[in-house]
Phi, psi and omega in degrees: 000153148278107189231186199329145148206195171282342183275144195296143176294137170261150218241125168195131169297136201105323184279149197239119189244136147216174230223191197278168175301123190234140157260152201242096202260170168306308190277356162299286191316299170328301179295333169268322192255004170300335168094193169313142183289302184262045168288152174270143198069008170314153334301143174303167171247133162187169187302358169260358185238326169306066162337308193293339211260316180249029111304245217335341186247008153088015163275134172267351185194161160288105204252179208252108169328149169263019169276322151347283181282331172276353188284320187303300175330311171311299198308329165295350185250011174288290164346299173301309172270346202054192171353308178305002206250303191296352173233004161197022174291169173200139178208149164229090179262150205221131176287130182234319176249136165269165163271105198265175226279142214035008148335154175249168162210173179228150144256153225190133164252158163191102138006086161302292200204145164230115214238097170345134143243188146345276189260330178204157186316164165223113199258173187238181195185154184243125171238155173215189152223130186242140178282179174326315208260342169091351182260127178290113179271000205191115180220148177147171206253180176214156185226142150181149166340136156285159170274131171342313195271025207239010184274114156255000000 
């Protein structure tokens, strides 16, 4: 495996690129699903800030948006493609677990398919994000152009 570095990634099928570890704190949590920091009655209640809010949602705890774990993904494939992810990536993901509130989560590729275009190849990947535990919370593929420097 592999993970995030200054150097280009290498694009081979088979190969498992990851990405960094993130804990998913209370004050994480806040800060993305809390609504404006200076809204009044900040944090908004709803099941990532709420106890009482996720009992009421059949949650034993507070869980962590799952937009949380896909943005650490996105940031791998940002990494990974550079420039190139924003103007021709693609992921389609599906939540499969939730995250409660001090969870670590991770991210992860694995080189799927390489697929000939015009100008430049376009490779695919099987993406997840996995909790502390090691259990996959997030799963789905992603595409994009390769980056230039990365065509030999």
């Amino acid at each position: 495996m592999t993970g995030p570095s200054n150097q280009a990634p290498v694009f081979e099928i088979g190969r498992i690129v990851v990405g960094r570890t993130l804990k998913l704190t209370m004050a994480r949590t806040l800060a993305f699903s809390g609504g404006a920091l200076d809204e009044p009655g900040w944090p908004q209640q709803n099941l990532h800030t709420s106890r009482d809010k996720a009992l009421e949602a059949g949650l034993d705890a507070i869980i962590a948006s799952g937009t949380q774990s896909e943005g650490l993904l996105i940031g791998l494939l940002i990494d990974t493609f550079g420039d190139r992810w924003h103007r021709a990536g693609t992921l389609e993901v599906r939540f499969l677990k939730p995250v409660r509130v001090g969870d670590s989560v991770r991210p992860g590729l694995r080189w799927s398919n390489r697929v000939d275009g015009l100008d430049s190849p376009r490779w695919v990947a099987d993406v997840w994000c996995e909790n502390g535990a090691g259990v996959r919370v997030v799963e789905g593929t992603a595409s994009c152009i390769a980056p230039e420097d990365s065509l030999a």
